[in-house]
C-alpha positions in Angstrom: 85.1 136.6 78.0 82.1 136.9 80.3 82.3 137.7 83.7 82.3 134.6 86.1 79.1 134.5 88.7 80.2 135.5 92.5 79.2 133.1 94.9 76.7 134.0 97.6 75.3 136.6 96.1 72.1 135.3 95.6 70.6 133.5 92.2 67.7 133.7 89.8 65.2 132.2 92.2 65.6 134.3 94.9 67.8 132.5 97.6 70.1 134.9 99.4 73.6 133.6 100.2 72.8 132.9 103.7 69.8 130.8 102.3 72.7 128.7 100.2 75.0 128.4 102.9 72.6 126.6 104.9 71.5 124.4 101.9 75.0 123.3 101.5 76.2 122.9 104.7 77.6 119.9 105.0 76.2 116.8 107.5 78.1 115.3 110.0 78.4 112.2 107.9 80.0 114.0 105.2 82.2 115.7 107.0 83.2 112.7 108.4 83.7 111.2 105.3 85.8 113.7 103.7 89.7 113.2 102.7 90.5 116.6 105.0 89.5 114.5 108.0 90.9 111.0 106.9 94.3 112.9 106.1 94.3 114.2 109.7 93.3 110.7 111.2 96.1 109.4 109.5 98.4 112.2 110.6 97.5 111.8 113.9 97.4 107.8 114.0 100.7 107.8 112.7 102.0 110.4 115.5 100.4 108.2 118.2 101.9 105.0 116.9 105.5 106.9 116.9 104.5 107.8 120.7 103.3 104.3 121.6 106.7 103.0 120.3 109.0 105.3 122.4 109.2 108.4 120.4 109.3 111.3 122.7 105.9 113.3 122.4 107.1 116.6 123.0 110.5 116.9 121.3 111.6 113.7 119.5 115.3 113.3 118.3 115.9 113.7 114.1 117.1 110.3 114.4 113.6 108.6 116.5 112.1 110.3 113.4 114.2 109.2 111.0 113.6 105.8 111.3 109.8 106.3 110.6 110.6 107.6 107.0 111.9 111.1 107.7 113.2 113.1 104.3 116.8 112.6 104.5 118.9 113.2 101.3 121.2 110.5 102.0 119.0 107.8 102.1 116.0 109.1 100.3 118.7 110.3 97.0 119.9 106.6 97.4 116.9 105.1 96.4 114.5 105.2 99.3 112.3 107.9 97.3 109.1 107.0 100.0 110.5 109.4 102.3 109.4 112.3 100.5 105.7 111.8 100.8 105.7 109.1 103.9 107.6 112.3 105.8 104.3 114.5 105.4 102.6 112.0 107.7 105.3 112.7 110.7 106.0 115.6 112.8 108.2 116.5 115.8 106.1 116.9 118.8 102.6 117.7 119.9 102.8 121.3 119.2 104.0 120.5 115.4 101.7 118.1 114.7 98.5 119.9 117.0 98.9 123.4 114.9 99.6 121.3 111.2 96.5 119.5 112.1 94.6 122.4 113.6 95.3 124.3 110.1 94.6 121.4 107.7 91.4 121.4 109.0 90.3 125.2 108.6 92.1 125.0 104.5 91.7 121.4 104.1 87.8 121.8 104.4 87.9 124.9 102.0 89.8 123.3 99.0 88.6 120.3 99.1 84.8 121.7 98.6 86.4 123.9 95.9 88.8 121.4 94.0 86.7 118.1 94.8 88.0 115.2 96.8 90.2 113.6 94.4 91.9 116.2 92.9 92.0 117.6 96.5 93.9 114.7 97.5 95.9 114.6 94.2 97.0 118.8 95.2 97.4 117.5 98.6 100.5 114.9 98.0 102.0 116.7 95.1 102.3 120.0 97.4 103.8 117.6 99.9 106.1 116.1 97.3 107.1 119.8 96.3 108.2 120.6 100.1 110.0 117.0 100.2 112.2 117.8 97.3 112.9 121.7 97.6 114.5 120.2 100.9 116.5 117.6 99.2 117.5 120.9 97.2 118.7 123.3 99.7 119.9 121.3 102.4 119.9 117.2 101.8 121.6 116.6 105.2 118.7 118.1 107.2 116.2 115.2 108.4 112.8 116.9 107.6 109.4 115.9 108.8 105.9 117.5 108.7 102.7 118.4 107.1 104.0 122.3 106.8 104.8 121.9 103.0 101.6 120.4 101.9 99.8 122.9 103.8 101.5 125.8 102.5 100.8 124.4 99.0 97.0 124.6 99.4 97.3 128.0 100.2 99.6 128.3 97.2 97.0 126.8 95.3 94.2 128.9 96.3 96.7 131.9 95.4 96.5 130.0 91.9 93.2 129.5 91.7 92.4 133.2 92.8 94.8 134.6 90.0 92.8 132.6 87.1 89.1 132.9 88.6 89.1 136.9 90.6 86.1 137.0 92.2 84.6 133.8 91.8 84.7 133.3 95.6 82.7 135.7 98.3 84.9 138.1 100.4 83.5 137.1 103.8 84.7 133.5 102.8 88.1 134.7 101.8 88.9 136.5 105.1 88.6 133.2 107.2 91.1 131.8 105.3 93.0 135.0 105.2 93.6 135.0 109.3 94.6 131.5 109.7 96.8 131.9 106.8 98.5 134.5 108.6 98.5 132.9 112.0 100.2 129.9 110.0 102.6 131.5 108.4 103.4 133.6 111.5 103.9 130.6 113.7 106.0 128.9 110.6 108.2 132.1 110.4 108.8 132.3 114.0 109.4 128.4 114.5 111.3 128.6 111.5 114.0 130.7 113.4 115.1 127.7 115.3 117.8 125.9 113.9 117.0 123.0 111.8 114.0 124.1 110.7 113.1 123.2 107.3 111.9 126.1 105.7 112.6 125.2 102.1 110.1 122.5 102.6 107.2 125.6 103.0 108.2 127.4 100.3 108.4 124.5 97.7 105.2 123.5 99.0 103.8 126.8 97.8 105.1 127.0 94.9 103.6 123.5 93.6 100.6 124.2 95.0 100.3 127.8 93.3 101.1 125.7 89.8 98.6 123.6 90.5 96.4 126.4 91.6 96.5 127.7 87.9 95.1 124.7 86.3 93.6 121.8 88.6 90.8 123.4 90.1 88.2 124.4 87.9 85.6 126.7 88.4 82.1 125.7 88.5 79.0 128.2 89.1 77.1 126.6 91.7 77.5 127.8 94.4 77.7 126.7 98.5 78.6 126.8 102.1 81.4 129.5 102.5 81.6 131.0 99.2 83.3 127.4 97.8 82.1 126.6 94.2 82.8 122.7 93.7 84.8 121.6 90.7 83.6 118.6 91.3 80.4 119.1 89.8 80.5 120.0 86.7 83.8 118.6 84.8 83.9 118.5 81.6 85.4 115.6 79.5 87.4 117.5 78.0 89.2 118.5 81.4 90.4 114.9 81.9 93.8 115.8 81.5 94.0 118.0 84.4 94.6 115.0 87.5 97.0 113.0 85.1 98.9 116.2 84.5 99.2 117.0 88.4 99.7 113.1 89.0 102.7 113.7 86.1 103.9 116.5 88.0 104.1 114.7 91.2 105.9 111.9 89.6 108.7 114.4 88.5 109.2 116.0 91.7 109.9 112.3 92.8 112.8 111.7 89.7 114.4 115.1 89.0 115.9 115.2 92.9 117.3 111.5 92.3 118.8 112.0 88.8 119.7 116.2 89.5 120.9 116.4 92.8 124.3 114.8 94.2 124.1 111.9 96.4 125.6 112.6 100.0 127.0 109.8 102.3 124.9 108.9 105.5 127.0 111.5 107.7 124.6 110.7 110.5 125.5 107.1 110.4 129.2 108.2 110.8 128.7 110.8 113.4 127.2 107.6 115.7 130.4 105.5 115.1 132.5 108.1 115.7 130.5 109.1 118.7 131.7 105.5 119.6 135.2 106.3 119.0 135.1 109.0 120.5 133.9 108.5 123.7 136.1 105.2 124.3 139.2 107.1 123.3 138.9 110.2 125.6 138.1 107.7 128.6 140.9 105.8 128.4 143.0 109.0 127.6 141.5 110.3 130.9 142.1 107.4 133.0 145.4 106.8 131.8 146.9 110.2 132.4 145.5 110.1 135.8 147.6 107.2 136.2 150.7 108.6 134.9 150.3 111.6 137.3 149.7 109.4 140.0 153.0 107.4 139.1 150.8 104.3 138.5 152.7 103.9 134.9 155.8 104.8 133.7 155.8 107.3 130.6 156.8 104.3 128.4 153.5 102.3 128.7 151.3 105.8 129.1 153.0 105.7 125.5 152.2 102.6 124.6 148.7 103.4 125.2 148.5 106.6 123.5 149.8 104.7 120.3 148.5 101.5 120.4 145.0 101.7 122.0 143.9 105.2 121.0 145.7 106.4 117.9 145.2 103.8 116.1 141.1 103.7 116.1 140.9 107.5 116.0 143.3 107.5 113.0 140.8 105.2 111.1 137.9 107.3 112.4 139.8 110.4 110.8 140.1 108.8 107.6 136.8 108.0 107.3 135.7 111.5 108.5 138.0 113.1 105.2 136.7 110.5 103.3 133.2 111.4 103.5 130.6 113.2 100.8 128.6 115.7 102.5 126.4 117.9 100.7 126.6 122.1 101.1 124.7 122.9 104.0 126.9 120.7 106.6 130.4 121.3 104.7 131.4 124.1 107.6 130.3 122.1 110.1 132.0 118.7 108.9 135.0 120.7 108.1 135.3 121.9 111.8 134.5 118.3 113.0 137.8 116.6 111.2 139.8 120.1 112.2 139.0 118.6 115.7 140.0 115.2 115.0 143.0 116.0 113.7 144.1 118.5 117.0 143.7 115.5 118.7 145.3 113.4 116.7 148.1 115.5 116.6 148.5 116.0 120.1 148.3 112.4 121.4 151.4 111.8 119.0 153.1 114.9 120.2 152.5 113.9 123.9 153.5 110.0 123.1 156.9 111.2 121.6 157.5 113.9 124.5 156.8 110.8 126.7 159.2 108.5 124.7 162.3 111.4 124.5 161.5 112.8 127.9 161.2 116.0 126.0 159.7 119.0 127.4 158.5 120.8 124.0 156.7 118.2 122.8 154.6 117.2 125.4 153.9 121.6 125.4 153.5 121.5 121.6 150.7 118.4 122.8 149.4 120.2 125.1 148.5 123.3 123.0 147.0 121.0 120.2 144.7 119.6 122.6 143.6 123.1 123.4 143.0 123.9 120.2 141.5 120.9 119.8 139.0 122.4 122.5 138.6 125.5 121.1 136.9 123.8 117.8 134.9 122.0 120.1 133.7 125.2 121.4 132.7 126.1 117.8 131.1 123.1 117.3 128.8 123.9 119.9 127.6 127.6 118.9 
């Protein structure tokens, strides 16, 4: 196989790769034009439309973002598959979106001048759909958000690309790309340390984009600004069938989460109602054994309310709780959660029948459930 030309290194007429560059640099207009930008315009339309509607701009809840089209296993694995390429356009924060954006821009520019603009914008979603469902895969309760895995994929890709085509792009243009690659991943790494980060999403980005690395681009010999050869320009019919096949790709990364992975129940939406319960229970718990201390009412109707106003709902609550389908990656967590509401369950009846037989040990034995009932609380929180 012959050796493929380098970029920049000059050409049969004479021109030196500086002279290139500057023959290929791109106009204003162009630039303007390109899908890079328009990706980031939406991006950052979308952000400011979030803002404008009450989303907080520095540090928005999971749940303000979730009602945008946030990646959610529950509801995207029950049919609302959107989320996994509308939550590419969404991000938590200035500083999320501001460093995405900053970094789409320096990569965005590069592949899109390598691969062409519409298999640059085919690599684009189908590295975003790769980050969307390697979430789904490692931890469906987490409500994910960002441009982070399509990003990582266009690196990924040029990884691919580089593997098929070595040398076919100039050092000097490589090492650009090399230091925001770092920075990137470095801030990714280190933002990834916080919890809830969704690093699954960046590394099934980069491992659709490095797939499609290997076989969408194609390498063409002219060369232009940076040390980018565009595909774009010389594409042969016989190399219809690499968009369709990406497109195909895409299409599967949508399916094999819904048909593969198990469905989880919308734990959020129960964590709210029993938020609910919660709160209204422990307030009239409060209130009324302040009354009882304060000989306001007798132990019989500080019984009557323990059993008829706030066992009752919390026992329901419970149920539901037991009842629920969470996926791997909350199981510990849920599993403290109805721990707790059981302690108190247990408690409040312990306490109502102390009340009801004057006994002494059972109001102790209630009393020591509702510490324990504490102590998960404290566990909870960590």
């Amino acid at each position: 196989m012959a050796t493929q030309p380098r970029a920049l290194q000059g050409n049969e007429s004479g021109q030196s790769g500086a002279d290139l560059r500057r023959a290929a640099r791109p106009t204003l207009g162009q630039w303007l034009q390109s899908a890079t930008v328009v990706l980031i315009a939406m991006n950052v339309v979308v952000y400011a439309v979030m803002v404008a509607r009450g989303v907080s701009w520095i540090s928005p809840t999971a749940e303000s973002v979730l009602g945008w089209g946030a990646d959610y296993g529950p509801l995207t694995l029950h049919g609302q598959w959107w989320r996994m390429i509308v939550s590419t356009f969404l991000h938590f924060g200035i500083i999320h979106i501001a460093f995405n954006m900053f970094v789409l821009l320096n990569i965005g520019l590069f592949m899109e001048r390598l691969a062409g603009r519409l298999r640059f914008v085919v690599l684009y979603l189908v590295c975003g759909l790769g980050g969307s469902a390697a979430s789904l895969a490692w931890h469906p309760s987490t409500v994910s958000a960002g441009a982070s895995g399509a990003i990582f994929g266009l690196y990924g890709a040029l990884l691919g690309f580089l593997l098929r085509h070595r040398g076919s792009i100039a050092p000097e243009a490589l090492a650009s790309q090399r230091k925001a690659a770092l920075a990137f991943i470095a801030y990714n790494v280190l933002y990834g340390l916080r919890p809830g980060v969704d690093m699954a999403a960046h590394l099934g980005g980069l491992a659709a984009g490095f797939v499609l690395g290997l076989f969408l681009i194609e390498w063409a010999p002219a060369a232009v600004s940076s040390g980018v050869a565009p595909a774009s320009t010389a594409i042969a019919p016989a190399a219809n069938w690499r968009v369709p096949l990406a497109i195909a790709m895409g299409l599967a990364l949508i399916v094999a989460p819904a048909l593969a992975l198990p469905k989880p129940d919308d734990y959020l939406a129960e964590y709210r109602r029993f938020g609910v319960v919660e709160e209204r229970a422990i307030n009239l718990y409060d209130a009324s054994l302040k009354q009882w201390n304060a000989g306001k009412i007798s132990e019989e109707q500080y019984a009557d309310i323990l059993e008829k106003q706030i066992l009752p709902p919390w026992r329901a609550e419970r149920e539901a709780m037991e009842k629920l389908k969470v996926s791997r990656d909350i199981a510990e967590r849920h599993g403290l959660l109805v721990e707790y509401f059981q302690d108190r369950e247990q408690g409040w009846e312990l306490t109502a029948q102390g009340l009801r037989t004057h006994g002494a040990d059972k109001l102790k034995q209630g009393a020591e459930k509702e510490g324990e009932a504490e102590q998960v609380v404290g566990r909870l929180r960590k």
